[in-house]
mmCIF file as gemmi writes it, N, C-alpha and C atoms, coordinates in Angstrom:
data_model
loop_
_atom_site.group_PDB
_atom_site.id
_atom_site.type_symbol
_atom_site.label_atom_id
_atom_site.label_alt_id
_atom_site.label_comp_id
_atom_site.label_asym_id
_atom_site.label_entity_id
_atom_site.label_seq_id
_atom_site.pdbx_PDB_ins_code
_atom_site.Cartn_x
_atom_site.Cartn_y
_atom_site.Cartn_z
_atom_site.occupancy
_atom_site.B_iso_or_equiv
_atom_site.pdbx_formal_charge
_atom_site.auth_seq_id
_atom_site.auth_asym_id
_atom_site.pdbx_PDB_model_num
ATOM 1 N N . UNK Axp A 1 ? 118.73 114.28 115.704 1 0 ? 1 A 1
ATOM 2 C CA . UNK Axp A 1 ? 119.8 114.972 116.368 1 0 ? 1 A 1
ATOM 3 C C . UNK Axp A 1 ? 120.941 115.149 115.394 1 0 ? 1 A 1
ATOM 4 N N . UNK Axp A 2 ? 121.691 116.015 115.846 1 0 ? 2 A 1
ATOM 5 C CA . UNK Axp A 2 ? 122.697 116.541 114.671 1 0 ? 2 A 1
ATOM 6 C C . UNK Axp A 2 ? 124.519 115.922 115.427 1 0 ? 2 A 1
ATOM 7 N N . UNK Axp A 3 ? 124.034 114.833 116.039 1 0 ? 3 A 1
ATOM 8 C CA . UNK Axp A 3 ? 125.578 113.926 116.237 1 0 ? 3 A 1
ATOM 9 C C . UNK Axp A 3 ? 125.934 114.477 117.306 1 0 ? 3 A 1
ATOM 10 N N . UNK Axp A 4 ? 125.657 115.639 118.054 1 0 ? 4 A 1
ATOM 11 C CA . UNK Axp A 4 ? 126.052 116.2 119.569 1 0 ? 4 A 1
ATOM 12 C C . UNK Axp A 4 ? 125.74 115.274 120.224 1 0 ? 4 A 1
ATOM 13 N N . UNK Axp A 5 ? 126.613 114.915 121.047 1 0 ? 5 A 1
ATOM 14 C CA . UNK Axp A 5 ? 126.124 113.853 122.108 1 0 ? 5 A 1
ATOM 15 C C . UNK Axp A 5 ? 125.205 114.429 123.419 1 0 ? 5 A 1
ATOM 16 N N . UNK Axp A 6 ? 124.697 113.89 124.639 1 0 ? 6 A 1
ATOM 17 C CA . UNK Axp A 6 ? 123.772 114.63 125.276 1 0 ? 6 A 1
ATOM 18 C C . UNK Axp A 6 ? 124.573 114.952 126.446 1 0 ? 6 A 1
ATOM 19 N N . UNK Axp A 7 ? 123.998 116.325 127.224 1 0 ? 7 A 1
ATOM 20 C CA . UNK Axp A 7 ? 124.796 116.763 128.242 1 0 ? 7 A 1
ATOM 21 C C . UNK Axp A 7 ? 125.699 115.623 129.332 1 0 ? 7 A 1
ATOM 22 N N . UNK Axp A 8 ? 126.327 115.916 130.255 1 0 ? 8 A 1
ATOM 23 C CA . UNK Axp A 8 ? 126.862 114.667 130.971 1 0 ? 8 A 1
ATOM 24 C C . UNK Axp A 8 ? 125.525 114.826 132.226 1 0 ? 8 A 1
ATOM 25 N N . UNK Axp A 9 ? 125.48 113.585 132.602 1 0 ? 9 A 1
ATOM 26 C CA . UNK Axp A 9 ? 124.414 113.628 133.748 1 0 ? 9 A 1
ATOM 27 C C . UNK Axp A 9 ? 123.537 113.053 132.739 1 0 ? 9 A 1
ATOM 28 N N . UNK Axp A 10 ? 123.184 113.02 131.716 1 0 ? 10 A 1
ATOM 29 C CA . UNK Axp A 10 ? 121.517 112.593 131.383 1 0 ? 10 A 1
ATOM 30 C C . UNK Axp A 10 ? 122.384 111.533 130.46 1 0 ? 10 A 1
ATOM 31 N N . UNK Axp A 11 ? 121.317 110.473 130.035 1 0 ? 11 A 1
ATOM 32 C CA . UNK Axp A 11 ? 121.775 109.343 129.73 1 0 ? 11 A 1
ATOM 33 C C . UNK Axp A 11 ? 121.326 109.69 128.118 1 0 ? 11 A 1
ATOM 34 N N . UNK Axp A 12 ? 121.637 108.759 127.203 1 0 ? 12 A 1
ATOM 35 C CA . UNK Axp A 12 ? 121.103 108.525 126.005 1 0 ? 12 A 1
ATOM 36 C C . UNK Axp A 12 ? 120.145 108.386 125.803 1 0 ? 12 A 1
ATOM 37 N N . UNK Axp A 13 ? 118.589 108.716 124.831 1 0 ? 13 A 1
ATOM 38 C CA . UNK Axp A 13 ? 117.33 108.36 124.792 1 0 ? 13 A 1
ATOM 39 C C . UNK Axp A 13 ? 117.782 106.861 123.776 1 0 ? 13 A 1
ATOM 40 N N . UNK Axp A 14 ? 117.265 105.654 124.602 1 0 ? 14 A 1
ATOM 41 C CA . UNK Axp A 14 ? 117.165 104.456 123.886 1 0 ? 14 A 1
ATOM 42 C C . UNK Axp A 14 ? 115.905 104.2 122.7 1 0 ? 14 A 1
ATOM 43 N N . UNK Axp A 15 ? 115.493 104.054 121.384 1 0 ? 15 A 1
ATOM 44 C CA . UNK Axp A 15 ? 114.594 103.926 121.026 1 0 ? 15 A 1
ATOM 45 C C . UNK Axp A 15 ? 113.406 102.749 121.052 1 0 ? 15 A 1
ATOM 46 N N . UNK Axp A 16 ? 112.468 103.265 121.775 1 0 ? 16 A 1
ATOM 47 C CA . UNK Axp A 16 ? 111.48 102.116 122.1 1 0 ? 16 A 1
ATOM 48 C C . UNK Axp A 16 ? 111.122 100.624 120.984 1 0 ? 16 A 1
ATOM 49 N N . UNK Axp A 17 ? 110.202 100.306 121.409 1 0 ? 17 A 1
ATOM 50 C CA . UNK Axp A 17 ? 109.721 98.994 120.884 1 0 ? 17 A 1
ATOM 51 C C . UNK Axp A 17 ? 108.043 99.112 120.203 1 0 ? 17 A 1
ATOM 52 N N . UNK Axp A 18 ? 107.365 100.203 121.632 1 0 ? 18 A 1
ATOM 53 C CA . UNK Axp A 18 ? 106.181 100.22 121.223 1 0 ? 18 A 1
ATOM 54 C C . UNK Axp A 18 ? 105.917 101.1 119.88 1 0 ? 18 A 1
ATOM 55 N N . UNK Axp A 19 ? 106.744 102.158 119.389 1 0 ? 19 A 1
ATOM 56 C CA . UNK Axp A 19 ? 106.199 102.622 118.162 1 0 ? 19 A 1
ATOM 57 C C . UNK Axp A 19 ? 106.273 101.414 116.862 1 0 ? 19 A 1
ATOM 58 N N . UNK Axp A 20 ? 107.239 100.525 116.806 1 0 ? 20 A 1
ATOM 59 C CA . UNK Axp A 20 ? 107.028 99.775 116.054 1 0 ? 20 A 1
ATOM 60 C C . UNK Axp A 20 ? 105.997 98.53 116.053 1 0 ? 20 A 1
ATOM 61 N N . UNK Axp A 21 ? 105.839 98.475 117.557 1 0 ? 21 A 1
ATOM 62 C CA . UNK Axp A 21 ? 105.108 97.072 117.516 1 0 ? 21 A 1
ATOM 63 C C . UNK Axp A 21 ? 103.663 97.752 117.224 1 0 ? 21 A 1
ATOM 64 N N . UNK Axp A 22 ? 103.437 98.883 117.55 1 0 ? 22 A 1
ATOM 65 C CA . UNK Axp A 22 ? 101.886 99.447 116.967 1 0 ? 22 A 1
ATOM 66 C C . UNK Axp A 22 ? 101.725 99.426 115.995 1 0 ? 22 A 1
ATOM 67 N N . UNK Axp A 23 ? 102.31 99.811 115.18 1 0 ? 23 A 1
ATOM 68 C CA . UNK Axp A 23 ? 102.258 99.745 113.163 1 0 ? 23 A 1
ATOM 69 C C . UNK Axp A 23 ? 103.056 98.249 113.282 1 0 ? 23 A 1
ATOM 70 N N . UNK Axp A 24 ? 102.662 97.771 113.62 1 0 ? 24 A 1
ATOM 71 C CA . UNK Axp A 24 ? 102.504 96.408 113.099 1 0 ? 24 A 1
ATOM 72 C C . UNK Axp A 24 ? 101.42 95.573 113.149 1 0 ? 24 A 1
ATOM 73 N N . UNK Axp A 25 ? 101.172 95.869 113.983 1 0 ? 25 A 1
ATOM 74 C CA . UNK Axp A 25 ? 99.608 95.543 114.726 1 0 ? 25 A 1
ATOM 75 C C . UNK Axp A 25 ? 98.969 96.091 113.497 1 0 ? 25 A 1
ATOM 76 N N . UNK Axp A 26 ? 98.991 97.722 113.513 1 0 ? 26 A 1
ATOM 77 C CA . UNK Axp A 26 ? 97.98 98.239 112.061 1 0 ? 26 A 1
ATOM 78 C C . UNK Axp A 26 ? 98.164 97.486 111.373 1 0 ? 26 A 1
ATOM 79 N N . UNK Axp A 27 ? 99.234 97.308 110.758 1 0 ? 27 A 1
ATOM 80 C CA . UNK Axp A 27 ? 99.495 96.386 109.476 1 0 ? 27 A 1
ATOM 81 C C . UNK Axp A 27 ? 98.666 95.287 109.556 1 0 ? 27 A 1
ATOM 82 N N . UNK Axp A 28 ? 99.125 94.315 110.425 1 0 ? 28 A 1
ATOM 83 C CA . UNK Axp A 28 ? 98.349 93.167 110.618 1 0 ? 28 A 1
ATOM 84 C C . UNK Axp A 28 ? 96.944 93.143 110.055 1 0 ? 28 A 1
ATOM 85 N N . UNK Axp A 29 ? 96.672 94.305 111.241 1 0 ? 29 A 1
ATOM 86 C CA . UNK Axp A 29 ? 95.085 94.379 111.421 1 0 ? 29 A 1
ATOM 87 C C . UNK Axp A 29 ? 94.247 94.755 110.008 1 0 ? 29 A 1
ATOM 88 N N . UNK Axp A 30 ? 94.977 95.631 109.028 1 0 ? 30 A 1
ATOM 89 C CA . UNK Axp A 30 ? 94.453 95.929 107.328 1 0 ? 30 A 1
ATOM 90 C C . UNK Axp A 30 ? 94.766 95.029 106.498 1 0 ? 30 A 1
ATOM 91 N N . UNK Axp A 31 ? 96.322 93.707 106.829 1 0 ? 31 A 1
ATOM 92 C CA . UNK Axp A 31 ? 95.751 92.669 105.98 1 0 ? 31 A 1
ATOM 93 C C . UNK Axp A 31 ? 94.882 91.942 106.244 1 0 ? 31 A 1
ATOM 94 N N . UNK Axp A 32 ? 94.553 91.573 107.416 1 0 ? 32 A 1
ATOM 95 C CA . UNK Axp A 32 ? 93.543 90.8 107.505 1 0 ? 32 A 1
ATOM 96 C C . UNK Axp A 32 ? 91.911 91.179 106.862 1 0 ? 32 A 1
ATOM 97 N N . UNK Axp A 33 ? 91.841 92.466 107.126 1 0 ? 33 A 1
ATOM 98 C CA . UNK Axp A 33 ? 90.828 93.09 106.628 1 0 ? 33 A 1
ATOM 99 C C . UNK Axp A 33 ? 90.679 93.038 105.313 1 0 ? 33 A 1
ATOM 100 N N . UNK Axp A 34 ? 91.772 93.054 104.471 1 0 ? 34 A 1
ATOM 101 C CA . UNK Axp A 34 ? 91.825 92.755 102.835 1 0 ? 34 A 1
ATOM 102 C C . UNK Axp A 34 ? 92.053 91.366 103.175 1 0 ? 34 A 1
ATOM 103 N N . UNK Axp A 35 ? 92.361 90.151 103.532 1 0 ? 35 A 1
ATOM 104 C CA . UNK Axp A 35 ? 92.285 88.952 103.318 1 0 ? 35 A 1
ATOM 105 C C . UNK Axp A 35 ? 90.619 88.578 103.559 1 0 ? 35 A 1
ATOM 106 N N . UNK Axp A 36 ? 89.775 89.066 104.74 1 0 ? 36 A 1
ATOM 107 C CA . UNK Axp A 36 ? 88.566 88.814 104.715 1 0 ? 36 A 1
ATOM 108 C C . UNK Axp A 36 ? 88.019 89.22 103.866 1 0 ? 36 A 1
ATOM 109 N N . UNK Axp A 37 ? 87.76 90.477 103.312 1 0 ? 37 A 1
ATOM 110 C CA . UNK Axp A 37 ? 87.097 91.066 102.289 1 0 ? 37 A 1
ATOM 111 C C . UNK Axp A 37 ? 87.257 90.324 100.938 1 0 ? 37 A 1
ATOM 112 N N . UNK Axp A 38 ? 88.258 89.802 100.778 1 0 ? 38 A 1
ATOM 113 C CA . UNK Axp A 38 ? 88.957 89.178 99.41 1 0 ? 38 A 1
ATOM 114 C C . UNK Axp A 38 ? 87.717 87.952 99.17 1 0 ? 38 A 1
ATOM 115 N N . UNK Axp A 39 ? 88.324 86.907 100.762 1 0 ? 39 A 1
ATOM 116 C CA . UNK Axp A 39 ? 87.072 85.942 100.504 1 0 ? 39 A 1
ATOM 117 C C . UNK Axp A 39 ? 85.484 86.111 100.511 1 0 ? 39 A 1
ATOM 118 N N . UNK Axp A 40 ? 84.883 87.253 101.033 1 0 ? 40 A 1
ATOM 119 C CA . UNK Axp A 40 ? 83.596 87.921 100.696 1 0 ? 40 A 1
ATOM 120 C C . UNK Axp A 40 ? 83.527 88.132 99.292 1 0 ? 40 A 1
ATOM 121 N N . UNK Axp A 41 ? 84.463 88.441 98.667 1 0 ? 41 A 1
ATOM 122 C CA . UNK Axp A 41 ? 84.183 89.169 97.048 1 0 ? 41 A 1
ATOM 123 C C . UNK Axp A 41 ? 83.881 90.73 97.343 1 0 ? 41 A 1
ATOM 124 N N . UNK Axp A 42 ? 84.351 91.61 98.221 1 0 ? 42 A 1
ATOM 125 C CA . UNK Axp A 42 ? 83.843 93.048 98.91 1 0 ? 42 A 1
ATOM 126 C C . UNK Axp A 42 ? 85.48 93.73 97.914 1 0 ? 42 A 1
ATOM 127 N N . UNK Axp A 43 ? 85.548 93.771 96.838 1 0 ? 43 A 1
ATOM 128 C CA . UNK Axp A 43 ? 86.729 94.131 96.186 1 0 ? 43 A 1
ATOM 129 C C . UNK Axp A 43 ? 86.803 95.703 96.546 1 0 ? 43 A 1
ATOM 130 N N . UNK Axp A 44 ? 86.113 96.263 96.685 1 0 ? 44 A 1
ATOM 131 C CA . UNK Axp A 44 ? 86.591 98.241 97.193 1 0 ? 44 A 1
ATOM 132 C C . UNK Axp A 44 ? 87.282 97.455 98.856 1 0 ? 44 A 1
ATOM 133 N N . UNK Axp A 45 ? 87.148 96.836 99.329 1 0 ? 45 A 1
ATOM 134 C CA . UNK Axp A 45 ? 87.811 96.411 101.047 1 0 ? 45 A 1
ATOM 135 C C . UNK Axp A 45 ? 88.903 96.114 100.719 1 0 ? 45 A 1
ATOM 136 N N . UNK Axp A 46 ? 88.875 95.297 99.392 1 0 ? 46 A 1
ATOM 137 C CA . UNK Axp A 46 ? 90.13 94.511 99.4 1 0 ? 46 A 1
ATOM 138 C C . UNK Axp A 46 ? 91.432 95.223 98.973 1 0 ? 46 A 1
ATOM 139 N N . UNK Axp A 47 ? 90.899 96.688 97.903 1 0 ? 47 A 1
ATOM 140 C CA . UNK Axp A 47 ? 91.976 97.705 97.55 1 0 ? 47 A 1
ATOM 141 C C . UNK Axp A 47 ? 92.606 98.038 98.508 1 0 ? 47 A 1
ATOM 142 N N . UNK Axp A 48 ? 91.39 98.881 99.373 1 0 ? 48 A 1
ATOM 143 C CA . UNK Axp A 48 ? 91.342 99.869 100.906 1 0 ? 48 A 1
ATOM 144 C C . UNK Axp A 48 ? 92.301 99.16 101.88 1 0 ? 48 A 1
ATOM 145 N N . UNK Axp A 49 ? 92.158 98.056 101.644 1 0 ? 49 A 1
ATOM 146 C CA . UNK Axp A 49 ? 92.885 97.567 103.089 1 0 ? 49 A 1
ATOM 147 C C . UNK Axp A 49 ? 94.585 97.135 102.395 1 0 ? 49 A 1
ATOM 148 N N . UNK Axp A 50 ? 94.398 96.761 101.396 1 0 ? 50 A 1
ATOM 149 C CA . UNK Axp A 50 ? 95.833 96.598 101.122 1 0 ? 50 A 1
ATOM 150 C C . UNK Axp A 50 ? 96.529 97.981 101.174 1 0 ? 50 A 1
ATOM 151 N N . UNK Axp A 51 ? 96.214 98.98 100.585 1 0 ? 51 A 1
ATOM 152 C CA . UNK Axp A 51 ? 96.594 99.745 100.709 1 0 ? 51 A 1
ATOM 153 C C . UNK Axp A 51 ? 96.687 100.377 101.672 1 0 ? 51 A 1
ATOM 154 N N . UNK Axp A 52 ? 96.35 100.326 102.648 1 0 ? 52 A 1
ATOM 155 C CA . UNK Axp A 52 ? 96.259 100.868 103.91 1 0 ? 52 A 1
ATOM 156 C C . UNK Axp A 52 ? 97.624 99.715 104.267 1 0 ? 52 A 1
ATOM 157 N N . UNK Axp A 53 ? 97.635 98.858 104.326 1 0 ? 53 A 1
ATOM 158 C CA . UNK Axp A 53 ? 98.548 97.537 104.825 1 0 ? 53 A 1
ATOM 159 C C . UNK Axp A 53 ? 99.472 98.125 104.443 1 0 ? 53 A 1
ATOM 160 N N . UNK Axp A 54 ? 100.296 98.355 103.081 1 0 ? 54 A 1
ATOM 161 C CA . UNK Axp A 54 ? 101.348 98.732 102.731 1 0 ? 54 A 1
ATOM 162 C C . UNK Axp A 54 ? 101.707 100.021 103.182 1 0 ? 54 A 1
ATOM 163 N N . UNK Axp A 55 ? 100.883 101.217 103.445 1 0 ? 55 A 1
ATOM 164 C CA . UNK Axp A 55 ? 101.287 102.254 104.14 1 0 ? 55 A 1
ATOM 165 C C . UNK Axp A 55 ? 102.072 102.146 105.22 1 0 ? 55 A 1
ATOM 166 N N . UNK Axp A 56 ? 100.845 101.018 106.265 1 0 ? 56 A 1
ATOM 167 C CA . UNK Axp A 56 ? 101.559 101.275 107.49 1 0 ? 56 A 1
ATOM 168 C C . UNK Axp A 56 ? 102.546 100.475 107.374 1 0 ? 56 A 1
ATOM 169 N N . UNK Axp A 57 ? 102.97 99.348 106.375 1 0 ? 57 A 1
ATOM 170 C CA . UNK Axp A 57 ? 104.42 98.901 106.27 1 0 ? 57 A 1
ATOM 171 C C . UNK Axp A 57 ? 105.606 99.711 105.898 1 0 ? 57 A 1
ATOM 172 N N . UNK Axp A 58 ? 104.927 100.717 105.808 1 0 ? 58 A 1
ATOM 173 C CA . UNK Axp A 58 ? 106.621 101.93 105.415 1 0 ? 58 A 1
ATOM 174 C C . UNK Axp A 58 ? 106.714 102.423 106.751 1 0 ? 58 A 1
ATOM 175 N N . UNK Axp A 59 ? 105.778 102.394 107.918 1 0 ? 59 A 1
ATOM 176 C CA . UNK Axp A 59 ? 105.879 102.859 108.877 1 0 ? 59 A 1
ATOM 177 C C . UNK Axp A 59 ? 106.691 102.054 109.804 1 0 ? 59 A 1
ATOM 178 N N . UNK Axp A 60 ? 106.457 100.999 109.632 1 0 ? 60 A 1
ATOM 179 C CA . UNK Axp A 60 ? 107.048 99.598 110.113 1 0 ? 60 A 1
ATOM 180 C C . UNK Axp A 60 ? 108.431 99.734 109.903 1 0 ? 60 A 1
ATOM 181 N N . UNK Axp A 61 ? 108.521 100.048 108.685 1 0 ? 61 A 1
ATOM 182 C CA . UNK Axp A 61 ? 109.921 99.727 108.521 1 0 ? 61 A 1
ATOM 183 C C . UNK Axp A 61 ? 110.736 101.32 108.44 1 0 ? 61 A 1
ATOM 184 N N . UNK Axp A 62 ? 110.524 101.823 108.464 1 0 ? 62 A 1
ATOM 185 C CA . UNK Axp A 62 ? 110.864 103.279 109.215 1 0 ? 62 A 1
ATOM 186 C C . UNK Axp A 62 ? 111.289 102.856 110.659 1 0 ? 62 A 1
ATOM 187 N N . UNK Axp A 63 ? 109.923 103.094 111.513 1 0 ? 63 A 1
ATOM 188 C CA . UNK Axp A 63 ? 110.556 102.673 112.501 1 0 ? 63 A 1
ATOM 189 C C . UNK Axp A 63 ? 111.437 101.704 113.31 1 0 ? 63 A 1
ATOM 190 N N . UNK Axp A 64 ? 111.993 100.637 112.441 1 0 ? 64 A 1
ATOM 191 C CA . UNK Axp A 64 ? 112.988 99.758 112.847 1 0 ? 64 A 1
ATOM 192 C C . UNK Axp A 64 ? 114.225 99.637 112.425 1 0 ? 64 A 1
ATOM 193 N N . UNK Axp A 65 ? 114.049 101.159 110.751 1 0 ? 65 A 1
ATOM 194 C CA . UNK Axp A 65 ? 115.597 101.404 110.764 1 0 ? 65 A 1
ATOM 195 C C . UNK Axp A 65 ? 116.451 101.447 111.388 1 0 ? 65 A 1
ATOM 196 N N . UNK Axp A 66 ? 117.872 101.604 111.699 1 0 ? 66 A 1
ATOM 197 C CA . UNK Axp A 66 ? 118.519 102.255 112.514 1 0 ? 66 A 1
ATOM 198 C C . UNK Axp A 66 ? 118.911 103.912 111.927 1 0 ? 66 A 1
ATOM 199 N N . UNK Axp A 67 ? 119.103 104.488 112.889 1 0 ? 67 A 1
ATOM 200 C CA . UNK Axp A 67 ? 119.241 106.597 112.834 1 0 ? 67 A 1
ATOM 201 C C . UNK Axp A 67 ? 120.495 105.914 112.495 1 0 ? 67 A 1
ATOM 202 N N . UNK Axp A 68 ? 121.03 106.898 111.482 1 0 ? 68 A 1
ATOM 203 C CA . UNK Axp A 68 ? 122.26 107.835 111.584 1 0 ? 68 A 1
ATOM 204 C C . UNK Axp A 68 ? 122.688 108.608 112.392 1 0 ? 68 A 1
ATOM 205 N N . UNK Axp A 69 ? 123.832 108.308 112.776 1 0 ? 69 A 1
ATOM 206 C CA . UNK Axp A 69 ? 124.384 109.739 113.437 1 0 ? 69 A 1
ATOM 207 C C . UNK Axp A 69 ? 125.149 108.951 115.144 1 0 ? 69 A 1
């Protein structure tokens, strides 16, 4: 939003909980997947999933910034 506040009568949109707590969960869920793989010795899992882990940690932390404005 560009700092306009919202008509009178409608309230503020509050920003939820569940978009963050889902990419966290992902997160979770791809380190673990590179922590299992690690102890297998499955080293292409162990790239894949870290990397996947750290993705959805920009998502994570995106979504718990606070907006401007």
């Amino acid at each position: 939003m560009s700092g306009v506040p919202p008509p009178a009568g409608r309230p503020r949109r509050r920003r939820g909980v569940a978009m963050p707590l889902l990419f966290l969960v992902l997160t979770s869920s791809f380190v673990a997947i590179a922590v299992f793989a690690l102890l297998a010795h499955q080293w292409v899992f162990v790239g894949v999933g870290a990397a996947l882990a750290s993705w959805m940690a920009t998502f994570v932390v995106h979504a718990l910034r606070p907006r401007r404005g």
